[in-house]
C-alpha positions in Angstrom: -21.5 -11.1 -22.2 -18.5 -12.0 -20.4 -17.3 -16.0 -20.6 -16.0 -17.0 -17.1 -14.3 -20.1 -16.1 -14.1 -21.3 -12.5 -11.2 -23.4 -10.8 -12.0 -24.8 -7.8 -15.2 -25.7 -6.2 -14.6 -26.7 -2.7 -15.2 -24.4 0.5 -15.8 -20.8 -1.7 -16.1 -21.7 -5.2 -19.5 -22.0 -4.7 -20.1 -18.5 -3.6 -18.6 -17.0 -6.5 -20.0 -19.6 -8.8 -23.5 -18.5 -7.6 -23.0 -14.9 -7.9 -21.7 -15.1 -11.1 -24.0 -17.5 -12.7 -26.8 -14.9 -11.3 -25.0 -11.8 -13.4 -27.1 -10.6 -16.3 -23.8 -9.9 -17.7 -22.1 -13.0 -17.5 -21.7 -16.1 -19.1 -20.6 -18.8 -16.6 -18.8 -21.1 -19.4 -17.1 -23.9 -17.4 -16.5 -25.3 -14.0 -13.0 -26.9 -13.0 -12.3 -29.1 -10.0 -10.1 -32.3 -9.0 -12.7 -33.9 -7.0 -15.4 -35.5 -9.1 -17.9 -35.1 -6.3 -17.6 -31.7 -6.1 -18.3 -31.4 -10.1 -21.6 -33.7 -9.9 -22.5 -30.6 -7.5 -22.0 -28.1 -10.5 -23.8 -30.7 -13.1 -27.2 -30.8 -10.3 -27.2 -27.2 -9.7 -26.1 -25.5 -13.1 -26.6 -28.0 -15.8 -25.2 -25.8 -18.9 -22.5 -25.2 -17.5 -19.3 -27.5 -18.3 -17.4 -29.0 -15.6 -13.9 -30.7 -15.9 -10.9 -31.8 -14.1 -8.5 -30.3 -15.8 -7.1 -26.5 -15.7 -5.7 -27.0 -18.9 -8.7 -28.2 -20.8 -10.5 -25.1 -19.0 -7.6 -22.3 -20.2 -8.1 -24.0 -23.6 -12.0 -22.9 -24.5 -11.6 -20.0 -26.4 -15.0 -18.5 -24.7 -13.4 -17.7 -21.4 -12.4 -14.5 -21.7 -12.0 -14.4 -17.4 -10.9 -17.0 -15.3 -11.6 -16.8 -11.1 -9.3 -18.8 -9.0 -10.3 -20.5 -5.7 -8.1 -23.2 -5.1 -5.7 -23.6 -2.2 -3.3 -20.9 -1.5 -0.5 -22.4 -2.5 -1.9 -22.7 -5.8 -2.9 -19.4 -6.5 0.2 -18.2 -8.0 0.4 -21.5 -10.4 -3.0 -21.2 -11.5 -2.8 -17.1 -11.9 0.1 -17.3 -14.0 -0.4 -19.9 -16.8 -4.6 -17.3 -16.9 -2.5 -14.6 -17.5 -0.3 -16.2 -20.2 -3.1 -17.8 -22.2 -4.6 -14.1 -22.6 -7.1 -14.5 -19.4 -8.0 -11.8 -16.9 -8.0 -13.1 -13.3 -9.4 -12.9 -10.2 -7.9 -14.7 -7.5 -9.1 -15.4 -4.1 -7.3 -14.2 -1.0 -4.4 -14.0 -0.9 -3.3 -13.0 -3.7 -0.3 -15.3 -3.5 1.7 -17.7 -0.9 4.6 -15.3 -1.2 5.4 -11.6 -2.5 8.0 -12.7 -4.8 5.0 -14.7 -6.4 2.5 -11.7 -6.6 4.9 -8.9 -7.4 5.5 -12.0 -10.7 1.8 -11.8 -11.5 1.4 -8.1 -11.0 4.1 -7.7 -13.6 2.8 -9.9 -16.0 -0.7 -8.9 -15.7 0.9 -5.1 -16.8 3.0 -6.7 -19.4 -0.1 -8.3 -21.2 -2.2 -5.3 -20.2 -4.4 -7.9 -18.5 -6.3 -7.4 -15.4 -5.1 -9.0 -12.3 -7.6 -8.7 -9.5 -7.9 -10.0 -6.2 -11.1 -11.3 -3.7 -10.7 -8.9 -1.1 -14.3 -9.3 -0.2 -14.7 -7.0 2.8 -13.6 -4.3 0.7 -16.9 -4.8 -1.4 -18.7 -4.7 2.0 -21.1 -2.0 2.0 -20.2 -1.7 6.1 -16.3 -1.1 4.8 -17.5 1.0 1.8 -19.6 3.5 4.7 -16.4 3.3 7.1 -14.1 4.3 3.9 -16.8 7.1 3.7 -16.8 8.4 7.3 -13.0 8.3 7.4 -12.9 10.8 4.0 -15.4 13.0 5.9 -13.8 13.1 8.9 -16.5 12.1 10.8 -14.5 10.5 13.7 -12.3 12.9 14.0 -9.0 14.9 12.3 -6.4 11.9 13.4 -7.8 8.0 14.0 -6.0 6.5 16.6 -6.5 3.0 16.3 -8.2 -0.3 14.7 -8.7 -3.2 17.0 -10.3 -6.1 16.0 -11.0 -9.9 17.0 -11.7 -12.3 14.1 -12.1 -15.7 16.0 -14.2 -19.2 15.5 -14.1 -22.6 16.1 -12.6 -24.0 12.8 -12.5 -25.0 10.2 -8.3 -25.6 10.6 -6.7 -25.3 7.5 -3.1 -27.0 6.3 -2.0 -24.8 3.7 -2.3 -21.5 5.7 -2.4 -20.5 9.2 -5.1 -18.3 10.9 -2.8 -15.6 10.1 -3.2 -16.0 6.4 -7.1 -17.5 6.9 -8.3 -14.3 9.0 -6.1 -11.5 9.1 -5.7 -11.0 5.5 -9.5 -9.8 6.0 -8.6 -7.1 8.0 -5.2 -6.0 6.2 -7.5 -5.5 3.0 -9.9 -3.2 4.5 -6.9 -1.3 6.1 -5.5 -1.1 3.2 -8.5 -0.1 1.6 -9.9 2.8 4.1 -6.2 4.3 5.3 -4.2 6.0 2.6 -0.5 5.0 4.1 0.5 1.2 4.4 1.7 0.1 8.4 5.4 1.2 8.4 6.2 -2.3 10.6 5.0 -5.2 12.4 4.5 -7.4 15.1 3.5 -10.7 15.4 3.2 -13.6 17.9 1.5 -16.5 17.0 1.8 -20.9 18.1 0.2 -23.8 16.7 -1.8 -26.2 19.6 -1.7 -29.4 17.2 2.0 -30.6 16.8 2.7 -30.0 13.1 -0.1 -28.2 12.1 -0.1 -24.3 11.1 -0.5 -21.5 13.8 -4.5 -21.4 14.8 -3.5 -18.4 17.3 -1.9 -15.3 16.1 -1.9 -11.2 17.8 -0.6 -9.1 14.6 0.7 -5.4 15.6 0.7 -2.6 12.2 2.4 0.8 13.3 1.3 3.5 11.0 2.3 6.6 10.6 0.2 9.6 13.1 0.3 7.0 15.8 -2.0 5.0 14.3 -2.1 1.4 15.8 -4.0 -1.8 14.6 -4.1 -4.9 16.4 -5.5 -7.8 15.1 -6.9 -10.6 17.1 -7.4 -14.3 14.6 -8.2 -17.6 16.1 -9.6 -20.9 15.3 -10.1 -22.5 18.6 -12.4 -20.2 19.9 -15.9 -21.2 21.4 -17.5 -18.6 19.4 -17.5 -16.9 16.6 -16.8 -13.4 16.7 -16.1 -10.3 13.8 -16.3 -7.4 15.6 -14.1 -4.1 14.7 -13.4 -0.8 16.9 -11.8 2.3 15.1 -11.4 5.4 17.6 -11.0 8.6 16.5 -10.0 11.9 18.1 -13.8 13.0 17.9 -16.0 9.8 17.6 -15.9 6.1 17.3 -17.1 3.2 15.6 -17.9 -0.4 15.7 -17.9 -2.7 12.8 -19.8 -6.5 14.0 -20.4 -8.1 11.1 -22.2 -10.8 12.5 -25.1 -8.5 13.2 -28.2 -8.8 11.2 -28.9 -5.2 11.2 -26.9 -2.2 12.3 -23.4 -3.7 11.7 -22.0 -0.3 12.1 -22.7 1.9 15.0 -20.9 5.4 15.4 -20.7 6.5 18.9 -20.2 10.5 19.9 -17.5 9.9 22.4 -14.4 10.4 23.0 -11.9 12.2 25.7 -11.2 16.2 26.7 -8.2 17.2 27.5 -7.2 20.8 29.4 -4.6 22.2 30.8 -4.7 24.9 33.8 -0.9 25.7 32.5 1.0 23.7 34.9 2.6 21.3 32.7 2.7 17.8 32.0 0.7 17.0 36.0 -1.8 19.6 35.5 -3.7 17.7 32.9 -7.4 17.0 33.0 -8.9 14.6 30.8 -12.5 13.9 31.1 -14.6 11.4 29.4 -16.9 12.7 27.0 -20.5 10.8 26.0 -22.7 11.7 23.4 -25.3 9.9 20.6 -24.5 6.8 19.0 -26.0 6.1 15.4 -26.2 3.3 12.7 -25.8 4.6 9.4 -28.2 2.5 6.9 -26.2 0.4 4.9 -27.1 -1.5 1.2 -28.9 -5.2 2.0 -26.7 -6.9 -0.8 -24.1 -9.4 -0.6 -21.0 -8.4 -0.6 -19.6 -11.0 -3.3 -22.5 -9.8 -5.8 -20.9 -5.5 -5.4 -17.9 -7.7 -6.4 -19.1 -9.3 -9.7 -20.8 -5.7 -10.6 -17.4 -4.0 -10.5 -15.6 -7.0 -11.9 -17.5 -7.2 -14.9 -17.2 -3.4 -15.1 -13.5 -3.6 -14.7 -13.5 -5.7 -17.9 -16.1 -4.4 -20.0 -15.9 -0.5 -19.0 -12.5 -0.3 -18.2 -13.3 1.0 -14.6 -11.0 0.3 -11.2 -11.2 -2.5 -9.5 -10.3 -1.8 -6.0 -8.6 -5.0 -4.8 -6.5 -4.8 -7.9 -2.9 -7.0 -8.0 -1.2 -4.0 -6.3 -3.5 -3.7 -3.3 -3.1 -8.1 -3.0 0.8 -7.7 -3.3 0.6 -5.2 -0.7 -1.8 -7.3 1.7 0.7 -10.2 0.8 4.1 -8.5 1.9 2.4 -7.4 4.8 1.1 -11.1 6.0 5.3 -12.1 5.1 6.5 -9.4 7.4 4.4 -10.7 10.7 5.5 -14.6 9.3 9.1 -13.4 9.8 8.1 -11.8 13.5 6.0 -14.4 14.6 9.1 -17.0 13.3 11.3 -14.4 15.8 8.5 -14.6 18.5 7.3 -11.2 18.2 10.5 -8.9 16.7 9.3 -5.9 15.3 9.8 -6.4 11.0 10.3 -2.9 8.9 8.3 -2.7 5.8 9.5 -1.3 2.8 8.5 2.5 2.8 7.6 2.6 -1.0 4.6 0.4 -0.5 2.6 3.5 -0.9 -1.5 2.0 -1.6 -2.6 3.4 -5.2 -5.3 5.6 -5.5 -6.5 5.4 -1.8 -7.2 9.0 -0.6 
């Protein structure tokens, strides 16, 4: 059994807390949380478990052997830190830190402890991602992808201590990360705030990648519906990704464009639409968070790789500080460092 401590119980705490306290191979030791409100919650709904106000008094219990972070962003990095230094593996909900100076700290302490640092990507547990991953490494859409283009947008809830930005697009820079082996080479990003003071609640992020791959990402929280839906175009097929569909999230469709020549240059083109079958690949019924818990408690007790590991958070975080620098310059395109190479992504 693995003893975990949570800290934080507000707006995802809960989820994590329940998927946890569900695995066979977990011992869900203690609850922390500032707000005694939210810890009479913990009391009614898991009585055995211990609940407390204080992180300390939680990194002090010598059965936690894991601690899962889900306080606000700005947090994170405090929090992650002083689990790492009292011996604790960590997982951290996104992102991974408020700055990459921050994570690149933890990822280096984490190595330096030989601790595991990991991060709550959760998309990348999705079992829609996992398939897309799959098709990509097949080549089922086609020798080159072309783009990813997707609108993340709902009505609230408005944050203060990150923008959409940081809310909704570091979903989609973990599955990129995740599914394409080469990080975007640089970014775009225009965003504004409609309450004076308040963080941006519109943003358009840009990634250039290398092949002419392009992904434009769409977040917004004053939006009169809620939308998730993804397109990835290939040079042979396409895909959509909505996950707010309660069967066939993911639909593959056989089409795609023709192009021939009659050998009088560039004018002599002819490019022709080209429709075939569409399919939905069946896809696991499980929650997402629950494929998260399985592989963290194998990470710990097996040894095995978590995906969304400290280096895949500190790249998702450099990333999310490279648009904050173009959207700051209303839209200047920001170079990324070329080394940021994703590890172990095909």
């Amino acid at each position: 059994m693995i003893g975990v401590g949570v800290v934080g119980y507000g707006y995802w705490g809960p989820n994590l807390v329940r998927n946890l306290h569900a695995h066979p191979q977990v011992r869900l030791v203690a609850v922390c949380d500032l707000d005694p409100a939210r810890l009479d919650l913990v009391r009614r709904d898991y009585p055995a478990v211990r609940t407390t106000t204080s992180a300390r008094d939680l990194l002090a219990d010598p059965a936690i052997q894991a601690v899962v972070i889900c306080t606000r962003a700005e947090s994170h990095a405090e929090l992650a830190l002083a689990s790492l230094r009292s011996g604790r593996h960590v997982l951290v909900e996104k992102p991974l830190a408020a700055s990459g100076e921050e994570a690149s700290r933890l990822v280096d302490e984490a190595r330096r402890r030989d601790l595991l640092l990991m991060v709550d990507h959760t998309f990348v547990f999705s079992p829609a991602v996992r398939k897309i991953r799959d098709l990509l490494l097949a080549g089922d859409l086609g020798r080159r992808v072309h783009y990813y283009d997707s609108v993340r947008v709902n009505l609230g809830p408005f944050r203060h201590d990150v923008n959409a930005l940081w809310d909704l697009a570091v979903h989609d820079l973990s599955i990129l990360d995740y599914v394409f082996p080469h990080p975007p080479l640089e970014v775009s990003c225009i965003g504004v705030s409609h309450m004076e003071g308040q963080p941006e609640n519109l943003a358009y992020l840009t990634c250039w990648y290398p092949d002419n791959l392009l992904a434009h990402i769409h977040v917004n929280w004053l939006a009169p519906v809620k939308l998730r839906r993804t397109l990835i175009g290939g040079d042979q097929k396409m895909l959509v990704f909505d996950d707010l569909e309660p069967s066939e999230k993911l639909k593959v469709y056989d089409k795609g464009i023709t192009v021939t020549s009659n050998g009088g240059g560039r004018d002599a083109l002819m490019v022709d639409d080209r429709s075939g079958d569409m399919w939905a690949p069946k896809l696991s019924n499980r929650e997402a968070l629950a494929l998260e818990v399985d592989e963290f408690v194998a990470a710990i007790a097996r040894g095995a790789r978590f995906p969304a590991d400290g280096e895949a958070g500190l790249r998702v975080v450099r990333v999310l500080e490279a648009a904050s620098r173009s959207m700051r310059s209303r839209g200047l395109p920001v170079t990324l460092d070329p080394g940021l190479v994703p590890l172990g992504n095909p």
